[in-house]
VMD Tcl script that draws the C-alpha trace (Angstrom):
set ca {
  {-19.90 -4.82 21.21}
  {-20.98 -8.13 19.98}
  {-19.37 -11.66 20.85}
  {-17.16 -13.94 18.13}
  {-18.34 -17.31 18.05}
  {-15.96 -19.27 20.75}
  {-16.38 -23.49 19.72}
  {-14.92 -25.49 22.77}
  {-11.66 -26.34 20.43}
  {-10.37 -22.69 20.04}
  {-11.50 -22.39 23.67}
  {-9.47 -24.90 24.38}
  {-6.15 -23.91 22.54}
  {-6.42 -20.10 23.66}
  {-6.50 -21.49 27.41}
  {-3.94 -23.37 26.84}
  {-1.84 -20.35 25.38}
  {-2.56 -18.43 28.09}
  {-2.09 -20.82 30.96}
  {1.25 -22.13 29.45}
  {2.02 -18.29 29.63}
  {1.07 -16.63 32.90}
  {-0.45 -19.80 34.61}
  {-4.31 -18.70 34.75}
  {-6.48 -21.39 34.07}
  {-9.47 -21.34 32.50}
  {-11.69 -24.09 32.41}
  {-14.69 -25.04 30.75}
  {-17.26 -23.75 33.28}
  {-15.58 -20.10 32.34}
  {-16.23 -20.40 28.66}
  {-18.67 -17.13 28.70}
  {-16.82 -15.06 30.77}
  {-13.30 -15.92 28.78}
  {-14.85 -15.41 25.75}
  {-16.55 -12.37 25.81}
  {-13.14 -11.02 27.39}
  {-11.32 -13.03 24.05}
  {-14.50 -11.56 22.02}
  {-13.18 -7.75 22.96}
  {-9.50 -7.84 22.47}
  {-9.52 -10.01 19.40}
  {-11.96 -7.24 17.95}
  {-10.36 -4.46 18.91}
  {-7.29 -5.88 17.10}
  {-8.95 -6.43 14.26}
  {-9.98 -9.64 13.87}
  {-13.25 -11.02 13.07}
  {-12.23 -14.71 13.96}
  {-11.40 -16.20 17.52}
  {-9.39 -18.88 15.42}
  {-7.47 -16.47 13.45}
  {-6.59 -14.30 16.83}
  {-4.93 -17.30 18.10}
  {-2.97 -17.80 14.98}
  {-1.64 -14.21 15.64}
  {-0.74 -14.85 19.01}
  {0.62 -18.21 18.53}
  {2.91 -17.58 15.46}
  {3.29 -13.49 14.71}
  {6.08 -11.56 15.53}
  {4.30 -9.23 17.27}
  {2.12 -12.12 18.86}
  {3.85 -12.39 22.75}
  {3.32 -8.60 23.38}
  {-0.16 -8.90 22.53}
  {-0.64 -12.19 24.51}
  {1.15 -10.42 27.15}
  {-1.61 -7.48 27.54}
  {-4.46 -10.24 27.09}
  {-2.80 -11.55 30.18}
  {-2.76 -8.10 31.54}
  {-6.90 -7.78 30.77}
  {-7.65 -11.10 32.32}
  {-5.49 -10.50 35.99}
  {-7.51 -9.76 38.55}
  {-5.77 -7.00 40.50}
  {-8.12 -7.11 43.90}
  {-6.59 -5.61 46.51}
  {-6.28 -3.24 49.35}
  {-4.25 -2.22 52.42}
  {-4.75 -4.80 55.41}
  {-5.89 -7.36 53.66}
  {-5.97 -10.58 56.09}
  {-4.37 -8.47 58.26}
  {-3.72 -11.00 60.98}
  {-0.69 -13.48 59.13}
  {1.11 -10.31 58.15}
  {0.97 -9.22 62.38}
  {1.85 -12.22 63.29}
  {4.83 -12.50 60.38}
  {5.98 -9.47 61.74}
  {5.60 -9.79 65.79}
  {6.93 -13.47 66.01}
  {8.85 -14.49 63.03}
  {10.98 -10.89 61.42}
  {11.13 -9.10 64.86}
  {12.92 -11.83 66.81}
  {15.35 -12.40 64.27}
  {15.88 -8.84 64.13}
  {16.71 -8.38 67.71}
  {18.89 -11.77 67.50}
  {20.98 -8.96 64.87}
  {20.06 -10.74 61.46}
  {18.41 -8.26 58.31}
  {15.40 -10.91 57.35}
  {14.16 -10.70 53.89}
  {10.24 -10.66 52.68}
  {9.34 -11.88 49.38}
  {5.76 -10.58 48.38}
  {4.77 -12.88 45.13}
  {2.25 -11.32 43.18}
  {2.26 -7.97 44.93}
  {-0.32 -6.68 42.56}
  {-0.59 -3.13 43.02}
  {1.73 -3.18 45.97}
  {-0.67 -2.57 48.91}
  {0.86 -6.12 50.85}
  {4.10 -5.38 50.93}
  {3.33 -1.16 51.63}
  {1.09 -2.61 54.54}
  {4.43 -4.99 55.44}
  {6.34 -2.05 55.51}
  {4.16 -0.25 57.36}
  {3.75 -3.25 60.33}
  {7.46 -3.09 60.27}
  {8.25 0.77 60.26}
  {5.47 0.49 64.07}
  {7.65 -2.06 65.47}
  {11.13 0.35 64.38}
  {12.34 -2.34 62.41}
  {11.64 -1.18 58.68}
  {15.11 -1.01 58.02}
  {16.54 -4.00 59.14}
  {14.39 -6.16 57.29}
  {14.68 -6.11 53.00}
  {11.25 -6.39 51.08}
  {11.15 -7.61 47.97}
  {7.17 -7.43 45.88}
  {7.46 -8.79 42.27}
  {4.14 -9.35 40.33}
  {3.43 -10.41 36.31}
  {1.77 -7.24 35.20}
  {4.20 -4.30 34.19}
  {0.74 -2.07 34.65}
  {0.34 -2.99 38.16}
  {3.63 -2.64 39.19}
  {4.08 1.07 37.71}
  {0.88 1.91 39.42}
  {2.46 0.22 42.93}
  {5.48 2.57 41.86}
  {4.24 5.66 41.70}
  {2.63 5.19 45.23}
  {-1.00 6.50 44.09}
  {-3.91 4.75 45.05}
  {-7.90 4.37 44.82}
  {-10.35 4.91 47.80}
  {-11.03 1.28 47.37}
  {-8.11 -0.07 48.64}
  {-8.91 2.10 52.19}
  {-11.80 -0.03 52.90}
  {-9.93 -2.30 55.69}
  {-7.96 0.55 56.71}
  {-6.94 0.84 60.90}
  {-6.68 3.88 62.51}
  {-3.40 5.58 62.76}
  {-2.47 4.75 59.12}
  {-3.64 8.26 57.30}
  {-1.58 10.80 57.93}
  {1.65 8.75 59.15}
  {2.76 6.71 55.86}
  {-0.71 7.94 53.94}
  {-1.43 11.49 52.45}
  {-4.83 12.45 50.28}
  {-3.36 14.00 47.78}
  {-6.28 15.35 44.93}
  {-8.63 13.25 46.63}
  {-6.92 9.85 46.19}
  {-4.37 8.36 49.07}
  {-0.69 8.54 48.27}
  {1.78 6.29 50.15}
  {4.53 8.74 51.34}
  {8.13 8.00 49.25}
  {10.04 7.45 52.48}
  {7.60 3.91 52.90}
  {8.09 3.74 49.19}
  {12.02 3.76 49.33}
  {11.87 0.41 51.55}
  {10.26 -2.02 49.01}
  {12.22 -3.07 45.75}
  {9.30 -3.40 43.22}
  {10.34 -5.97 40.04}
  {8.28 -7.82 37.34}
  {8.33 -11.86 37.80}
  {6.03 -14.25 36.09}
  {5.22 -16.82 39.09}
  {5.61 -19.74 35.90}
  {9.24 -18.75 35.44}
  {10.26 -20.18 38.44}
  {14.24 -19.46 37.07}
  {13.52 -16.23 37.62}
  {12.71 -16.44 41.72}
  {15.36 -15.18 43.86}
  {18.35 -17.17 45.13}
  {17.87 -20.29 46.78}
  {17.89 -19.95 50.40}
  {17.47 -16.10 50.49}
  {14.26 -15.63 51.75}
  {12.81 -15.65 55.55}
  {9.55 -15.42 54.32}
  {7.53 -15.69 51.17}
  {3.98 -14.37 50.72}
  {1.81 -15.49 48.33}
  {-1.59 -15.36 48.87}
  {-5.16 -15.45 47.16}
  {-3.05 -16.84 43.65}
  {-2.59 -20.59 43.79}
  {-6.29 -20.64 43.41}
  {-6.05 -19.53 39.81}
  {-3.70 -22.16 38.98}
  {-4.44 -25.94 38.35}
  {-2.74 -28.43 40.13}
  {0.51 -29.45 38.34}
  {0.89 -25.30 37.77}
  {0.15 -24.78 41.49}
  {2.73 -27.74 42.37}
  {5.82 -26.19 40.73}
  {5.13 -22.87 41.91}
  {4.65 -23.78 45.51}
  {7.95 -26.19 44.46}
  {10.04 -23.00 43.57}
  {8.91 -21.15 46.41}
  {9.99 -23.36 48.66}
  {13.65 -23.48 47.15}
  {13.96 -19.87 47.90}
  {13.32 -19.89 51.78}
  {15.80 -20.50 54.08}
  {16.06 -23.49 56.12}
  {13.34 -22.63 58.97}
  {11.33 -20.03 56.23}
  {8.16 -19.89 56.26}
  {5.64 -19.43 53.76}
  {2.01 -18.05 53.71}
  {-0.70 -18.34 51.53}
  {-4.26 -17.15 51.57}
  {-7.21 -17.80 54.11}
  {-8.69 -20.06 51.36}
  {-5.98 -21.69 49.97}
  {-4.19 -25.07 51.15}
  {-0.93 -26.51 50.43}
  {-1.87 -30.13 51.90}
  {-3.01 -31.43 49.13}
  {0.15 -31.10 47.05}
  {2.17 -33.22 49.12}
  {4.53 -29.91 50.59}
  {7.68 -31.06 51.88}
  {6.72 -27.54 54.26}
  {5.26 -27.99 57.80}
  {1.94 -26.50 58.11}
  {1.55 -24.31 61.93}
  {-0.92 -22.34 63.18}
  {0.56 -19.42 65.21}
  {-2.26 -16.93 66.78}
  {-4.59 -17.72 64.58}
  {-2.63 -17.85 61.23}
  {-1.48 -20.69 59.33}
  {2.01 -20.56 57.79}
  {4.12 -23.44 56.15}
  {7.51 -23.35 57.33}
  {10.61 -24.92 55.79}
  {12.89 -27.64 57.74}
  {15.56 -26.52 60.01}
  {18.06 -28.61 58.14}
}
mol new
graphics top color blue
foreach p $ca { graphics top sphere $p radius 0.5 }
foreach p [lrange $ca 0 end-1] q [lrange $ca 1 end] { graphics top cylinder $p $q radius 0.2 }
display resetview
C-alpha cells in the first residue's frame, strides 16, 4: 500500500489530535513510522489526503469513533504474565499481605492493564499467599479491544515467555493450543475502560493502597506525564504507594511521593498524613 504525502504541519496537527486524545506523543523523530500508520487508516477510509483525514476527525460526526480506533492502531499492547516480576512480589509480600493480616481488604489499581496479564499475574501472587480475596483489584486500560480480549481470559503463547513454574495447570489451562486463565482467577479482577488523560474518571480519592502503572509514562510528554502521575497520586491513600516501570522515573516531575527501594524494587509511596 503506498504512503500519503505527510508535510511536518499536518504532522503536527494530527499529533496534536491524538495526544490531546489518548496522551501518546508523537514527535518529530517518529514522523515515518506515524505516517505510514496515518498513511493506512486514512486510506482505508477513503481518503486520498492526510489533510482532509484530519478534517474528518477533527470536525465529522462520525470523527471521535474513528480517532478512537486510530488510537486503538497506534497502542502498543506488549505484554505478558510476570512481567518485572519482582515489584509485584514485593507489592504483595510486604505491602497487601501485612495489611491483610492487620484485617483491612487493600485495593490494587492496575492503570493501563492492557490485555490484563498484570493484574491476572497480581491475582495470581495473591491467590499463593491465600489472600486473593481479601484484597479488591481493579485493571482499567484505554482500548475497548484490549480489555474484551483481557475479558474473555484467552491468551497468545507470547505472553508465556516469562512464565514460573507452577503457574500452568493451577490458574492456566491450554485450551486449543492457546493458554486460558481459569474464570475463578478471572472472577477476582473488575476489568473497566479509563483513558489515563481523563483523570475525572480515576477512582475515588483516597481509595487505593496501591496503583500500578508501569512501562506508560514513557509515551507521554512531560506536562501529560505530570497530571497523570498528579491524579494518581490523589487516588492512593495516605501511606499508598505507587509503582512504575524499571525505566521510568518520577523524580524529575517534582512528586510530592517518596521514592523507596524495598528488595530491590522502587515504589513511590504517599505521606502518612
Amino acid at each position: 500500500m503506498s504512503s500519503l504525502p505527510l508535510s511536518p504541519q499536518v504532522l503536527a496537527i494530527l499529533s496534536m489530535l491524538i495526544e490531546q486524545r489518548s496522551g501518546l506523543h508523537y514527535g518529530p523523530e517518529d514522523r515515518d513510522l506515524l505516517a505510514e500508520k496515518l498513511s493506512t487508516r486514512a486510506l482505508e477510509a477513503g481518503f486520498d489526503s492526510l489533510l482532509d483525514y484530519y478534517y474528518f476527525l477533527r470536525y465529522d460526526p462520525k470523527g471521535p469513533q474513528t480517532l478512537d480506533s486510530l488510537v486503538e492502531a497506534l497502542l502498543v499492547h506488549e505484554t505478558y504474565f510476570f512481567r518485572e516480576p519482582q515489584a509485584l512480589e514485593v507489592l504483595v509480600d510486604e505491602l497487601l499481605v501485612p495489611e491483610v493480616r492487620a484485617g483491612r481488604k487493600p485495593r490494587v489499581w492496575c492503570a493501563a492493564c492492557s490485555t490484563g496479564e498484570e493484574p491476572l499475574t497480581l491475582a495470581m501472587l495473591l491467590d499463593s499467599r491465600g489472600v486473593l480475596g481479601d484484597v479488591s483489584i481493579l485493571a482499567t486500560d484505554l482500548s475497548s479491544k484490549a480489555l474484551e480480549r483481557a475479558k474473555s481470559g484467552e491468551h497468545n503463547l507470547r505472553c508465556l515467555r516469562a512464565l514460573p513454574p507452577g503457574v500452568m495447570g493451577r490458574w492456566l489451562d491450554m485450551v486449543d493450543g492457546r493458554p486460558r486463565v481459569r474464570p475463578d482467577l478471572m472472577a477476582r479482577v473488575e476489568w473497566r475502560q479509563l483513558n489515563l488523560v481523563d483523570t475525572e474518571g480515576y477512582p475515588e480519592p483516597g481509595s487505593c493502597d496501591a496503583v500500578l502503572c508501569r512501562n506508560v509514562l514513557i509515551y507521554f510528554q512531560d506536562d501529560t506525564a505530570r497530571r497523570v502521575v498528579d491524579g494518581l497520586t490523589r487516588t492512593l491513600r495516605p501511606g499508598g504507594h505507587l509503582a512504575v516501570g524499571t525505566s521510568e522515573s518520577l523524580m524529575r516531575f517534582g512528586t510530592a511521593l517518596r521514592c523507596e527501594e524495598r528488595r530491590g524494587a522502587f515504589f513511590y509511596s504517599k505521606a502518612d498524613s
